[in-house]
C-alpha positions as CSV (number, residue, x, y, z in Angstrom):
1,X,-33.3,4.2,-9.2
2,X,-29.9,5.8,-9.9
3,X,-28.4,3.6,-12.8
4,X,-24.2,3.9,-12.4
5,X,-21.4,2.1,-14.2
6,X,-17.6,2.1,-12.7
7,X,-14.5,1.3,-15.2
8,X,-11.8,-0.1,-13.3
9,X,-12.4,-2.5,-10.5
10,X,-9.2,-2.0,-8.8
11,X,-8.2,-2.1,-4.8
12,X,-9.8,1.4,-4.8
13,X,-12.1,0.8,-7.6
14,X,-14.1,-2.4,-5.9
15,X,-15.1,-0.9,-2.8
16,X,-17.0,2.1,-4.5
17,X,-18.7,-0.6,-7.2
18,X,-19.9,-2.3,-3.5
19,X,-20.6,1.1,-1.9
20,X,-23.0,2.0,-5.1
21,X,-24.5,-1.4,-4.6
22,X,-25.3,-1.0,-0.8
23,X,-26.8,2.3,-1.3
24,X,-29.2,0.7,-3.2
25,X,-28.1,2.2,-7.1
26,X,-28.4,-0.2,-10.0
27,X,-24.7,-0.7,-10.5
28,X,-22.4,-2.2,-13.6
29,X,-18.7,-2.4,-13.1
30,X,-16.1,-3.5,-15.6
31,X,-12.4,-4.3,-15.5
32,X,-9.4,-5.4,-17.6
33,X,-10.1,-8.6,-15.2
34,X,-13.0,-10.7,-16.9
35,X,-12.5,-12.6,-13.5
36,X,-13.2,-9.7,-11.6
37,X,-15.8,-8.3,-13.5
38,X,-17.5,-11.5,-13.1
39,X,-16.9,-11.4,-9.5
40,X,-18.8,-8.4,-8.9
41,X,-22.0,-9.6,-10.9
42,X,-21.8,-12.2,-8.7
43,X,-21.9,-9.9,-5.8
44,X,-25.2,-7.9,-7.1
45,X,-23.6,-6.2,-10.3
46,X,-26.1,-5.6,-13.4
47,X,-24.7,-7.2,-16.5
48,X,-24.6,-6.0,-20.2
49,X,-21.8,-5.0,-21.9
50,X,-20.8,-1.3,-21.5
51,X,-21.4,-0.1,-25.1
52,X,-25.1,-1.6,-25.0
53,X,-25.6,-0.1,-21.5
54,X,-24.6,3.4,-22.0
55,X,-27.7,5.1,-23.1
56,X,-29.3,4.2,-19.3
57,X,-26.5,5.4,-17.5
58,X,-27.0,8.7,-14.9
59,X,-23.5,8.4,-13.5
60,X,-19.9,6.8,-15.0
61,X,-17.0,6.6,-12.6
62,X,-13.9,6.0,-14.0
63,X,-11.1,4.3,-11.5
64,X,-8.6,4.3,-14.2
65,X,-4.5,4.0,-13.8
66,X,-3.7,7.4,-15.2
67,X,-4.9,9.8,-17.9
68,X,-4.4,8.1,-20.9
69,X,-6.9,5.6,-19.9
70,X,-9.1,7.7,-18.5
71,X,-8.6,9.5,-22.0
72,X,-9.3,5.8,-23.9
73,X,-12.1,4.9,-21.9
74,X,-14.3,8.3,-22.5
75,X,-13.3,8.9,-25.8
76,X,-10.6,5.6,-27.3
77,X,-11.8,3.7,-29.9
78,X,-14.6,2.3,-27.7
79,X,-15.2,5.7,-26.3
80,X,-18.3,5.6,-23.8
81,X,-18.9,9.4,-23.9
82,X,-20.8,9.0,-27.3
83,X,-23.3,6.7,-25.9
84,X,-24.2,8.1,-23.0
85,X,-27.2,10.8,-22.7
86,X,-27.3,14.5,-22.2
87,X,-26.9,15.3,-18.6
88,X,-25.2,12.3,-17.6
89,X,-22.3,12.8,-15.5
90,X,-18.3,11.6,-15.1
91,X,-16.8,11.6,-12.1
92,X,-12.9,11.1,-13.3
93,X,-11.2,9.5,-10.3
94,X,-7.4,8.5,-11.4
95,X,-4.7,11.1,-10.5
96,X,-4.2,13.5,-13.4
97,X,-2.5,16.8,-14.3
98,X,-5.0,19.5,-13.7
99,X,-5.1,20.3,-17.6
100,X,-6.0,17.2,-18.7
101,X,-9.1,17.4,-16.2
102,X,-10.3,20.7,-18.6
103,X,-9.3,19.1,-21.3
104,X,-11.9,16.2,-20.4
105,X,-14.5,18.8,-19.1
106,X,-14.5,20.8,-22.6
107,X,-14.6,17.7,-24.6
108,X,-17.7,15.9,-22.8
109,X,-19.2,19.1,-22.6
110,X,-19.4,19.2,-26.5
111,X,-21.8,16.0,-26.7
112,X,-23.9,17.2,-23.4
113,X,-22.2,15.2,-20.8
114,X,-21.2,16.4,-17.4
115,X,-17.9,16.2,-15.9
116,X,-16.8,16.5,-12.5
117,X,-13.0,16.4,-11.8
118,X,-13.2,13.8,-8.9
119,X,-9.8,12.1,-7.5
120,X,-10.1,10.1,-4.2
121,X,-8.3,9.5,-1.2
122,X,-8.5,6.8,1.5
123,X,-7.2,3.3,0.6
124,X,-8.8,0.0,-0.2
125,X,-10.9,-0.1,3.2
126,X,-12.4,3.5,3.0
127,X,-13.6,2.6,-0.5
128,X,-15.2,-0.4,0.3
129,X,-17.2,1.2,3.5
130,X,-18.2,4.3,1.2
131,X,-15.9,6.5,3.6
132,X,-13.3,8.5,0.9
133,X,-12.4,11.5,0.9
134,X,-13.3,13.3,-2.6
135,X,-11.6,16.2,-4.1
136,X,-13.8,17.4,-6.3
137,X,-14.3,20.6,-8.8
138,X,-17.0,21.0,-11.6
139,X,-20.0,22.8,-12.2
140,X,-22.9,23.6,-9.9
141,X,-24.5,21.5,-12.5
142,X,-22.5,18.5,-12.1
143,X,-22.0,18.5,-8.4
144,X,-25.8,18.6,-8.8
145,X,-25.9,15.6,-10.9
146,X,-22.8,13.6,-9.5
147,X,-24.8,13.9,-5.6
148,X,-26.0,10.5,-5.0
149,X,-22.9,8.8,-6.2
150,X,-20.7,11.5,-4.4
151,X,-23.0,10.6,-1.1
152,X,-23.0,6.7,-1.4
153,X,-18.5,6.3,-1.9
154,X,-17.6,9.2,0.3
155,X,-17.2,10.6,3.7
156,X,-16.3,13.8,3.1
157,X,-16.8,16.0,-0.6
158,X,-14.4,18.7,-0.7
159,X,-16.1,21.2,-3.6
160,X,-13.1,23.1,-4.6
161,X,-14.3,24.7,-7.6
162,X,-17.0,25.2,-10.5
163,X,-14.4,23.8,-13.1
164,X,-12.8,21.0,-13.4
165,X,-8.8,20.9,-12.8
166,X,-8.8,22.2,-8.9
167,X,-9.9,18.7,-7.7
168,X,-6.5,17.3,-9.2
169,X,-4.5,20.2,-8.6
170,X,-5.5,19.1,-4.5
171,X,-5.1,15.7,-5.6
172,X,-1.1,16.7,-6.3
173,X,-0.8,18.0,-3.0
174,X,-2.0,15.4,-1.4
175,X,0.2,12.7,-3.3
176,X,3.1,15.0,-3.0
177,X,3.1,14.6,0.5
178,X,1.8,10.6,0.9
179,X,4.5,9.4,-1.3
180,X,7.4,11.6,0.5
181,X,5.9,10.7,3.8
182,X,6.1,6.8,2.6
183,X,9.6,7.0,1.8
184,X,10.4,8.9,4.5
185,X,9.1,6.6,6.6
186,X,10.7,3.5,4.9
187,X,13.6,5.7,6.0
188,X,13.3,6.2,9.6
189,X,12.5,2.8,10.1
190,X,15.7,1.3,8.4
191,X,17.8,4.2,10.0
192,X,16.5,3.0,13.5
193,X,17.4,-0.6,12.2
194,X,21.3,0.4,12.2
195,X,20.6,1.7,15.6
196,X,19.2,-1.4,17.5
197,X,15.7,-0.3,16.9
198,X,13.1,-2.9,16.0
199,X,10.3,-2.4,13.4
200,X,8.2,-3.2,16.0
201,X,9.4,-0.8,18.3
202,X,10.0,1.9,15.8
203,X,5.7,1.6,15.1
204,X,5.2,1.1,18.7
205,X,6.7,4.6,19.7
206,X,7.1,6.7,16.9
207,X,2.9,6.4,16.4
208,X,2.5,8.0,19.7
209,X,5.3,10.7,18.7
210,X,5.3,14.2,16.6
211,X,7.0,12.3,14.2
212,X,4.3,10.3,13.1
213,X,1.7,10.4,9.9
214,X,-0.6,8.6,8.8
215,X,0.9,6.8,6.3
216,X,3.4,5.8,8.9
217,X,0.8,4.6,10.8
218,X,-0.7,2.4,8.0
219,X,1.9,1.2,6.3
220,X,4.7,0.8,8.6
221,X,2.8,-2.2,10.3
222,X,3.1,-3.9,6.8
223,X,6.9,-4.0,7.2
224,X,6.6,-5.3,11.1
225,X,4.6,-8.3,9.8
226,X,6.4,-8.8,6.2
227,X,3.2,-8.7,4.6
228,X,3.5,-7.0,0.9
229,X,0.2,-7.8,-0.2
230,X,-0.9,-4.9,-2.7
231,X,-3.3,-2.4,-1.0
232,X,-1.6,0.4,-3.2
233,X,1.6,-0.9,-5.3
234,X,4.3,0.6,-5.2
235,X,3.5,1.1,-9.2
236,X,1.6,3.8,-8.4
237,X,4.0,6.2,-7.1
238,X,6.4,6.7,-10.3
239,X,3.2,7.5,-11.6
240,X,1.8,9.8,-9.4
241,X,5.3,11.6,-7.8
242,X,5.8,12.1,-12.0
243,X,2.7,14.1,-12.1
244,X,3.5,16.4,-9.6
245,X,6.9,16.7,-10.6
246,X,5.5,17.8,-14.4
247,X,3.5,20.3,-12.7
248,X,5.9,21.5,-10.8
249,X,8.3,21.9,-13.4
250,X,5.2,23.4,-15.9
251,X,4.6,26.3,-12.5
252,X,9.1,26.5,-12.6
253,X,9.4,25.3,-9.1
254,X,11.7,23.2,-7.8
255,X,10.6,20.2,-5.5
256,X,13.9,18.2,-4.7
257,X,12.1,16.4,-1.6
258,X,9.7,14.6,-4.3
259,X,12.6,13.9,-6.7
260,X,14.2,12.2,-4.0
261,X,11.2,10.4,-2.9
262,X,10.7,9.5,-6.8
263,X,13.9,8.2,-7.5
264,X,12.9,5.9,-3.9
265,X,10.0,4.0,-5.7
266,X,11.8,3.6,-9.3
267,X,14.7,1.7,-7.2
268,X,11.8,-0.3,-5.8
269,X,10.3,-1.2,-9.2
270,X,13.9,-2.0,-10.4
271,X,14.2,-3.9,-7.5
272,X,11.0,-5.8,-9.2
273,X,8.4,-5.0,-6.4
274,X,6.6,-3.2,-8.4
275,X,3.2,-5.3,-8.0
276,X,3.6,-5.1,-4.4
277,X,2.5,-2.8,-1.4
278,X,4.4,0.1,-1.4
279,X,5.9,-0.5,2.3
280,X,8.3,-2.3,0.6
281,X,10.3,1.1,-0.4
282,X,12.1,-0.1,2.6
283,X,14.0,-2.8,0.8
284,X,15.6,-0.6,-0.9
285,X,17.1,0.6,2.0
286,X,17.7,-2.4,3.5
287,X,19.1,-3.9,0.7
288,X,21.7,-0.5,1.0
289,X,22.5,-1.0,4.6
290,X,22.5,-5.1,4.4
291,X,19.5,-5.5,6.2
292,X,17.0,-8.1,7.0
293,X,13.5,-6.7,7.6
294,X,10.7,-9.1,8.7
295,X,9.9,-12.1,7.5
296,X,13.4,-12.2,5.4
């Protein structure tokens, strides 16, 4: 039996600990959240503290914020990397600059532990029914290794290298363009407001139009129904946008679309909806044009 641990029982973080579990894998998951630690014992989880548990792990995925928690959970004071075995594998699954993904790969490579470079994409639902998409990069040897987990969380693998730091570079890309597409679309919709056009009309057509995406698709209904409940926070985006924009500016290229997109979601969070869905970009907007969205 596979033995697995996952740090960080999150939105995203949850649904993988339960995919593990279905396929069958002794699985330990741990959070900031004794509550939802607890939680997931309750739902089939092993127990034991993660320090005492270590030794018998094949497989740790980390579902971490950023990189300096990723960074303080392999290697902080209570570093897991030192306990666990040779040829036991990370899968690193927060969004992170690409050199801090080789950074991670040297580092566990010098006590004998495998790293593949691992972010995710999908949402809440695709992590709970094992269906994300994985961008991935890392050694033959730790694709090799990382296989059953990879199999049991995700739909689709995409192996992008055989070292870490191309699975975030992709990871960029795609955060790039989610986070200008949600914006944008928190845009069009508020736009149409001034114009006589409903939310619900806005989702109705547009979705059928060239101007769609998916985010549009997913997260414009949130806005329709007034519902901000936190399937990804709009938290997440100074974050991420900030990554890319420190990469971009590292590679001296210019992305104004994702500044503008940036500066979107910091209004937001100074708006104090940070801990909510990230829909709600478009009360920023609203708030601008002296608009009431749904459910206001």
């Amino acid at each position: 039996m596979t033995t697995t641990a996952i740090v960080g029982l999150g939105s995203m973080g949850y649904g993988m600990a339960q995919s593990l579990l279905r396929a069958g894998m002794r699985t330990h998951g741990y959070d900031i959240s004794a509550e939802r630690t607890a939680q997931f014992q309750a739902e089939g989880g092993a127990e034991g503290a993660l320090g005492d548990v270590a030794g018998t792990l094949d497989a740790l995925v980390v579902v971490v914020l950023n990189a300096a928690q990723t960074e303080d959970v392999l290697f902080g004071a209570n570093g897991v990397v030192a306990g666990l075995r040779p040829g036991a594998i990370v899968l690193s699954c927060a969004t992170v600059p690409p050199a801090f993904a080789r950074e991670m790969e040297a580092r566990c490579a010098t006590s004998g532990v495998l790293y593949l470079d691992a972010p995710i994409s999908g949402g809440a639902a695709k992590a709970a029914s094992g269906q994300l998409s994985i961008m991935a990069s890392g050694t033959p040897t730790a694709f090799a290794a990382a296989r059953p987990v990879l199999d049991a969380m995700a739909e689709t693998v995409f192996e992008l290298g055989d070292a870490a730091g191309a699975g975030s570079a992709m990871k960029a890309v795609n955060q790039l363009l989610a986070g200008v597409h949600i914006a944008t679309m928190a845009e069009a919709l508020t736009f149409g407001m001034t114009q006589g056009v409903t939310p619900a009309s806005f989702v109705e057509v547009i979705s059928k139009c060239a101007g769609t995406s998916w985010m549009l698709e997913n997260r414009a209904p949130h806005i329709v129904d007034g519902d901000y409940a936190p399937r990804s926070s709009v938290n997440i985006w100074p974050k991420d946008l900030g990554i890319v924009l420190d990469i971009a500016r590292d590679a001296g290229f210019e992305a104004p679309i994702t500044d503008t997109a940036l500066a979107q979601f910091k209004a937001a969070a100074e708006m104090g909806l940070g801990g909510v869905d990230d829909a709600a970009v478009a009360k920023v907007y609203a708030k601008q044009a002296g608009l009431k969205l749904p459910g206001e």
